[in-house]
N, C-alpha and C positions, 0 to 999 in steps of 0.2 A: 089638687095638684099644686096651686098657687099658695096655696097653704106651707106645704112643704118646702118647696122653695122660699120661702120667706124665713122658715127658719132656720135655712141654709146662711142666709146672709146676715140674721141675729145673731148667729152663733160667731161668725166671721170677725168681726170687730172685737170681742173679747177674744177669743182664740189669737189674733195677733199682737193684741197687749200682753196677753201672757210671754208669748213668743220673745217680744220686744223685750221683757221685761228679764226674761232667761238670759236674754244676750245681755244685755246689759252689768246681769250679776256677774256672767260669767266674763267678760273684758273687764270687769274692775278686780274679781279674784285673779289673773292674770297677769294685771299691771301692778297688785297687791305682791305679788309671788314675786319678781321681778325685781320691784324696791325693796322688800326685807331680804333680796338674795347679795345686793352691791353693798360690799364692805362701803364701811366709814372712813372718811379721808385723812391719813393720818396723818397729824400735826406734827411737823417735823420742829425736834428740839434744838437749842442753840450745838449742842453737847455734838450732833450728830452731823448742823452747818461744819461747823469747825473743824473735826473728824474727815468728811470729805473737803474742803478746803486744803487739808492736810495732804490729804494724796492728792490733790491734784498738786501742789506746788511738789512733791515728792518726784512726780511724772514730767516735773518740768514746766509748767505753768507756773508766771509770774505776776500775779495781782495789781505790782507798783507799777510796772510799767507802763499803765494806761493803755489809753488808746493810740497804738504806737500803727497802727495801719493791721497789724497782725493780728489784731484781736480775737476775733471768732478762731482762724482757723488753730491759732495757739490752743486755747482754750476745748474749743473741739479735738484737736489732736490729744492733748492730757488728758482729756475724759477717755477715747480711745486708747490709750493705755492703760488707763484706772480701770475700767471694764473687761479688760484682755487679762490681766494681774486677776480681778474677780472669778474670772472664770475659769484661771488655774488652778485657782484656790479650790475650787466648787471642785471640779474635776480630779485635783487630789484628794480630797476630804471624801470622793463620793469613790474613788480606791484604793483607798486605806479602808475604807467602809465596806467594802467588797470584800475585800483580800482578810478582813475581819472575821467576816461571816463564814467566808469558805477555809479559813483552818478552825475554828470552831464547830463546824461539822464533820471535819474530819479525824 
């Protein structure tokens, strides 16, 4: 009987290396899946600064004026409009895109 039990507790030590060793695989496939899943951070061109620069001074943001007390909230307001403008854009484009579809199936 003491036999028995002895190879209860030989067994015991490998059996949880393996164990250990499964987790192990399986949180690095995980954190693997994870990293190849987050795009690459993309390097925004001068072409593109200057572009948004553009529409914000377009929204009424003024660059020269320094730091005149008004700073952020100037600046924050122009980008709120540059974004509101964006999203008209999007919103017409995506029904015209609509209204596309549905007479072409008709």
């Amino acid at each position: 009987m003491k036999s028995g039990s002895l190879n209860q507790y030989a067994v015991s030590p490998l059996l949880s290396l393996v164990i250990v060793g499964v987790m192990l695989m399986a949180s690095s496939a995980s954190v693997d899946a994870q990293t190849v899943s987050e795009p690459e951070p993309h390097q925004v061109t001068r072409a593109e600064v200057m572009h948004e620069l553009e529409e914000l001074e377009a929204a009424g943001y003024n660059p020269s004026t320094g730091d005149d007390g008004s700073y952020p909230a100037d600046l924050q307001a122009a980008e709120a409009k540059v974004a509101a403008m964006h999203r008209t854009e999007r919103a017409a484009a995506m029904n015209a895109e609509q209204s596309g579809q549905t007479l072409r199936t008709h």
